[in-house]
C-alpha positions as CSV (number, residue, x, y, z in Angstrom):
1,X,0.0,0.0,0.0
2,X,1.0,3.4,-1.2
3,X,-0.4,7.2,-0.1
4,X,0.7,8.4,-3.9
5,X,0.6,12.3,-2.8
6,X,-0.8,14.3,0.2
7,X,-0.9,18.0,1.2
8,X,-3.7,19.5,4.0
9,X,-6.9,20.3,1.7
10,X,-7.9,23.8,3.3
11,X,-7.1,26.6,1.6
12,X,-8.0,30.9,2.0
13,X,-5.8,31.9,5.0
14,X,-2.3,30.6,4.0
15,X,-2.7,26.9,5.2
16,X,-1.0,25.6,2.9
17,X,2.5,27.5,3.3
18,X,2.2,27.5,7.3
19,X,3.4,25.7,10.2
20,X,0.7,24.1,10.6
21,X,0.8,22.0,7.3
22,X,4.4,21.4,8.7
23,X,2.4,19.7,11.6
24,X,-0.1,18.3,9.2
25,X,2.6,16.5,7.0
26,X,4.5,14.9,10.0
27,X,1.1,13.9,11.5
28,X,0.0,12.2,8.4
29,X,3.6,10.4,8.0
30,X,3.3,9.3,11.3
31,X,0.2,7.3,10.8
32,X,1.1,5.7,7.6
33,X,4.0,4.5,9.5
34,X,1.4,2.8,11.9
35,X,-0.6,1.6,9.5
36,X,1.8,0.3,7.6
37,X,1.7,2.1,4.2
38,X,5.2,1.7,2.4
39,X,5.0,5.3,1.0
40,X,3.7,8.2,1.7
41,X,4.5,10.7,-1.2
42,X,4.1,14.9,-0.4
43,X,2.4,16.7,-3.1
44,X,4.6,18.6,-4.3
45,X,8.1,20.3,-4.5
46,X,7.4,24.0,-6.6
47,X,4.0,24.6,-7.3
48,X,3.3,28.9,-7.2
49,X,2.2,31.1,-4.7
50,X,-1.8,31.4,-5.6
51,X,-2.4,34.4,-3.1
52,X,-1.4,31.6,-0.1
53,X,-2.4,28.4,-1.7
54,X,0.7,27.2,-2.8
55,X,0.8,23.6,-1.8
56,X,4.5,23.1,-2.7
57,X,7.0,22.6,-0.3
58,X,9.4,25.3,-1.3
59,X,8.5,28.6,-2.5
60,X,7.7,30.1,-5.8
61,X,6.7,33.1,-7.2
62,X,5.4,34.0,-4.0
63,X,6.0,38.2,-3.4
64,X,9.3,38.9,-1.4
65,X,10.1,35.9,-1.1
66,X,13.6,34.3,-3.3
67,X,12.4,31.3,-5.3
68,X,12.9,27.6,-3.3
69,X,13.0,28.8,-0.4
70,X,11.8,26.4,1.9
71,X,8.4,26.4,3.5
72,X,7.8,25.3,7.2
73,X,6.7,21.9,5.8
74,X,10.3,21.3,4.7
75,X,11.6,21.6,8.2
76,X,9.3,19.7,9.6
77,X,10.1,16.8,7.6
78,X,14.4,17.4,7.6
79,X,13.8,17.0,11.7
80,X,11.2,13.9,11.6
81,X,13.6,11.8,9.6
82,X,16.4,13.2,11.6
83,X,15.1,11.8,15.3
84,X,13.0,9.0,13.7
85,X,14.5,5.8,14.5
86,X,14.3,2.2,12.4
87,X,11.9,0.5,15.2
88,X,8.6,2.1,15.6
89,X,7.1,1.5,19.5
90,X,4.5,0.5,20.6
91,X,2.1,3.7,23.1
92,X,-0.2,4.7,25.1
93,X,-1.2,8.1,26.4
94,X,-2.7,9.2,29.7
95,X,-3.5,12.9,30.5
96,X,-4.8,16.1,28.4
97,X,-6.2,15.3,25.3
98,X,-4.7,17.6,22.2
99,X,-1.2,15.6,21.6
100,X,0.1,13.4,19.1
101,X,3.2,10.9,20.3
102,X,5.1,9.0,17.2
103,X,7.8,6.6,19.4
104,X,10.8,4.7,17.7
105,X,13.7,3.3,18.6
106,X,17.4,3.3,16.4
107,X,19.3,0.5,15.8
108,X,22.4,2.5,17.3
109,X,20.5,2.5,21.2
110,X,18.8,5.8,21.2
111,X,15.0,5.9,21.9
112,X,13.3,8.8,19.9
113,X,9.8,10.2,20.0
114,X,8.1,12.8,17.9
115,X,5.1,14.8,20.5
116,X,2.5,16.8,18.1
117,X,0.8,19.5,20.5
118,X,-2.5,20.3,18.3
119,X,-4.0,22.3,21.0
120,X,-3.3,26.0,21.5
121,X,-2.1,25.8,25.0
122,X,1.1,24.9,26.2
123,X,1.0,20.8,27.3
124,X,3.5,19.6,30.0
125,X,4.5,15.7,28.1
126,X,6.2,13.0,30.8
127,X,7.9,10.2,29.3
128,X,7.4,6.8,30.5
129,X,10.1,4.0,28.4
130,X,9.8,1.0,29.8
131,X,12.6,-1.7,29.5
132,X,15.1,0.7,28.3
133,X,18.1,2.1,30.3
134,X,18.9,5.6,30.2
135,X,21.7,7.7,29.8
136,X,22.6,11.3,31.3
137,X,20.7,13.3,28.6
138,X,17.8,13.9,26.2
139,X,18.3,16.3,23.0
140,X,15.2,18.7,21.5
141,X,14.4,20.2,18.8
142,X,11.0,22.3,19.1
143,X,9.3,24.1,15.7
144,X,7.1,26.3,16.0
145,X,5.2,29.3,14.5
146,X,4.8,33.2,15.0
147,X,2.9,33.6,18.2
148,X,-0.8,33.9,18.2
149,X,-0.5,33.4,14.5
150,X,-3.3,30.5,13.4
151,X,-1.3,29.6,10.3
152,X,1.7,31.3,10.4
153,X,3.9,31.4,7.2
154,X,7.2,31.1,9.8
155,X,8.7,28.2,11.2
156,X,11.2,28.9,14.6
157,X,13.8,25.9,15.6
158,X,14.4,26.3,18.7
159,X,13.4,29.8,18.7
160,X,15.7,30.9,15.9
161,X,13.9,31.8,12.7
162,X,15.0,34.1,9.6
163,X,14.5,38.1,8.7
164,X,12.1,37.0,5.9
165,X,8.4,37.2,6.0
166,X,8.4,33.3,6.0
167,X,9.9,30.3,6.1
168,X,12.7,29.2,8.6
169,X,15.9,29.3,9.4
170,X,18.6,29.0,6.7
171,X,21.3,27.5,9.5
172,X,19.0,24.5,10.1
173,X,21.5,21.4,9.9
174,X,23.8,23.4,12.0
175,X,21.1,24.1,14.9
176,X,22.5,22.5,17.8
177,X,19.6,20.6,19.8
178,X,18.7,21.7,23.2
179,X,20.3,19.3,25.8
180,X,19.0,18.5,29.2
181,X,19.8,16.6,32.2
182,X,17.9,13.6,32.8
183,X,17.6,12.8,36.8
184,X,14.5,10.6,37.5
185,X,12.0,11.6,34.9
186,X,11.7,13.3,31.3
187,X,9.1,16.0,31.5
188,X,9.0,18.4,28.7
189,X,7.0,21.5,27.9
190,X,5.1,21.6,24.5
191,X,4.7,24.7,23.5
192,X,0.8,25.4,21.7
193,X,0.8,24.2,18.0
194,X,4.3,22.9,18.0
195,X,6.5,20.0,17.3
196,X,8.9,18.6,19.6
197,X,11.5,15.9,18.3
198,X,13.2,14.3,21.2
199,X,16.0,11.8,21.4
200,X,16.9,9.9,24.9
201,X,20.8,8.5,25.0
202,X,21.4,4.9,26.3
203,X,22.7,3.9,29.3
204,X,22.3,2.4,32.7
205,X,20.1,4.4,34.4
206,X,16.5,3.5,35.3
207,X,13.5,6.3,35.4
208,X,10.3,6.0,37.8
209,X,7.3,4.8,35.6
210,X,4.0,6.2,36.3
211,X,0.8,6.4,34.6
212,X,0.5,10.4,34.9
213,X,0.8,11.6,31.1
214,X,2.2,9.5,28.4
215,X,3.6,5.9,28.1
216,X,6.2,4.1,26.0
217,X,6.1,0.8,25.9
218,X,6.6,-3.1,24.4
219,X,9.9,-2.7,23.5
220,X,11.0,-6.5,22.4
221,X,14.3,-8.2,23.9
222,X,15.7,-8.3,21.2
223,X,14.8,-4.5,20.2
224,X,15.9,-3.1,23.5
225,X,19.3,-4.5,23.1
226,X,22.2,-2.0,22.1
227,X,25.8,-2.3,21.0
228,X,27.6,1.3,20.5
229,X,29.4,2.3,18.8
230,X,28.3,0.5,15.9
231,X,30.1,0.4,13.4
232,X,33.0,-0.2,16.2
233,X,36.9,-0.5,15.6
234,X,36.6,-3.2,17.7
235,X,36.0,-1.5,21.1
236,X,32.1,-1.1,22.0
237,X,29.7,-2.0,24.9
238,X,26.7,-3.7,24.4
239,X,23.5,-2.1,26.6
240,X,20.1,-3.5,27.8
241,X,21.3,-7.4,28.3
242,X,18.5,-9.1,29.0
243,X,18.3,-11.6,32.5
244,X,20.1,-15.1,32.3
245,X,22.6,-14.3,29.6
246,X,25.8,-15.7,30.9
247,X,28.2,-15.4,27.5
248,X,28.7,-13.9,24.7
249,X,30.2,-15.0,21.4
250,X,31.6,-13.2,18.0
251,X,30.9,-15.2,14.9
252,X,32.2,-14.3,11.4
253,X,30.1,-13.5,8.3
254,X,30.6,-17.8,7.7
255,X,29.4,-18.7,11.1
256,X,32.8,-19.4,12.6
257,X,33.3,-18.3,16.2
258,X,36.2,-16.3,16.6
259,X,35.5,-14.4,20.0
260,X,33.9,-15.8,23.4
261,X,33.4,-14.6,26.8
262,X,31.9,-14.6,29.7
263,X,28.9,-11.7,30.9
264,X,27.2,-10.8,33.9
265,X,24.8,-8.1,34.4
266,X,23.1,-5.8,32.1
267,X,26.3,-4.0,30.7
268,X,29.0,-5.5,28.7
269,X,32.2,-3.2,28.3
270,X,35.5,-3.7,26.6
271,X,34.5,-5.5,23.5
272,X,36.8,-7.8,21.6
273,X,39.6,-8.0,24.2
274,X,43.2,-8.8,22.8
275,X,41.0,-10.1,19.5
276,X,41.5,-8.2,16.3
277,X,38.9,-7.9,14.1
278,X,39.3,-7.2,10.2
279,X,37.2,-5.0,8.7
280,X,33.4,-6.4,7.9
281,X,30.5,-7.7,9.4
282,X,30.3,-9.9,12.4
283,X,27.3,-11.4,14.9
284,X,27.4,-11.0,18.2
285,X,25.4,-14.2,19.9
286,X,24.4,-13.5,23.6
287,X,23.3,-16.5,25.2
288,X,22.3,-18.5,28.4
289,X,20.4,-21.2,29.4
290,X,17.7,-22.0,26.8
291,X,17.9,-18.4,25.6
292,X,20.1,-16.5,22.7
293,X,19.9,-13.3,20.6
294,X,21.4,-12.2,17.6
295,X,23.0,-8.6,16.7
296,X,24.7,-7.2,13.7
297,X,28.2,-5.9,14.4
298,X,30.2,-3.9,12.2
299,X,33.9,-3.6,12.5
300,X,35.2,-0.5,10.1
């Protein structure tokens, strides 16, 4: 199944070139990846201004404004991609009503989640991930539009926008995300008709789970378990080892085991000890008594 082209359908007050079709598009991406559509295509790139109708996703022929420029959509978008991960979560919310959550998890240990505030108030979003061990921080990026503006034509990341009369900021990929301490919870403000894209760092830390405002959950065994960095030069730590494994083993892209130790806990530091590994890629096996997982290693 295929969405062959989208765009929000209301037109007359600069919907489609605002922040808020930003919102729309990541919405609408978010539930295809749900449902389970394998494409969901934006209509289109360039279209034309048509006094605020312009449904394309940079700008053109639109008054004071330089052709291509990109429209809030665009940004929107460039940060989805960039804090969505390749395992899409399981969720459940609790609370206010007027948010979106779109949860995923990367293959390199982070844990991601996109929050959609639709509402016009500010929301106050606590994370609850379950079987997942944190680290020391969690990274933001929040977009945005002009204040009190329904469908404004700007788009702010992390408060920094651009001296046109719309679009965003022409720095974007060079934003730094706003960082924050993580002691026994993740509670962020939403600011009214925004986007936040947040990204949690692995480690070893455990957060207090209630059922106050929104919940991450089901996150398989197998899913939940990290090795970083990866690709490795042969030094990583492998995160999130599940109870009863007792060893791990390295096997080659043939199936010949060429590493093997011993493990306890949920942390494994120190990687292939005294072992060098050529270039390629290898399996990690973690196993114990009638269990064992699988993970892709890649030694550059």
């Amino acid at each position: 199944m295929a969405l062959t082209e989208y765009n929000i359908f209301a037109v007359g007050s600069n919907q489609p070139v605002s922040h808020v079709n930003g919102m729309h598009a990541v919405l609408v991406t978010g539930e295809a990846m749900k449902t389970g559509y394998g494409a969901a295509l934006r209509w289109d790139l360039a279209n034309g201004w048509d006094n605020g109708n312009d449904h394309g996703m940079f700008a053109y022929n639109e008054p004071n404004i330089p052709n291509y420029t990109p429209h809030p959509t665009f940004y929107h978008l460039y940060y989805f991609q960039k804090y969505t991960g390749d395992i899409l979560l399981n969720s459940t919310m609790t609370g206010a009503s007027g948010f979106v959550i779109i949860p995923t998890a990367f293959q390199s240990c982070q844990v991601a989640t996109t929050i959609i505030n639709t509402a016009k108030i500010q929301k106050v979003v606590r994370l609850n991930i379950r079987n997942f061990k944190f680290g020391d921080r969690y990274y933001t990026y929040t977009l945005t539009g002009s204040s009190n503006v329904d469908f404004s034509r700007k788009v702010f990341v992390n408060d920094i926008g651009n001296s046109l009369e719309a679009g965003g900021p022409d720095n974007y990929e060079s934003i730094k995300a706003n960082s924050s301490l993580i002691n026994d919870e993740v509670r962020i403000k939403i600011p009214p008709l925004s986007v936040t894209y947040v990204l949690v760092e692995p480690g070893n830390k455990e957060l207090i789970i209630n059922q106050d405002i929104v919940g991450i959950n089901d996150i398989p065994a197998i899913d939940s378990i990290c090795i970083s960095p990866n690709p490795s030069n042969g030094q990583f730590s492998i995160f999130n080892i599940p109870d009863g494994i007792d060893k791990i083993e390295i096997l080659n892209i043939s199936g010949m085991i060429i590493y093997t130790e011993a493990v306890s806990g949920i942390t494994y530091y120190g990687g292939t000890k005294g072992t060098r590994l050529e270039p390629g890629i290898y399996f990690v096996l973690l196993k114990g008594k009638g269990i064992k997982f699988v993970k892709r290693l890649v030694i550059n």
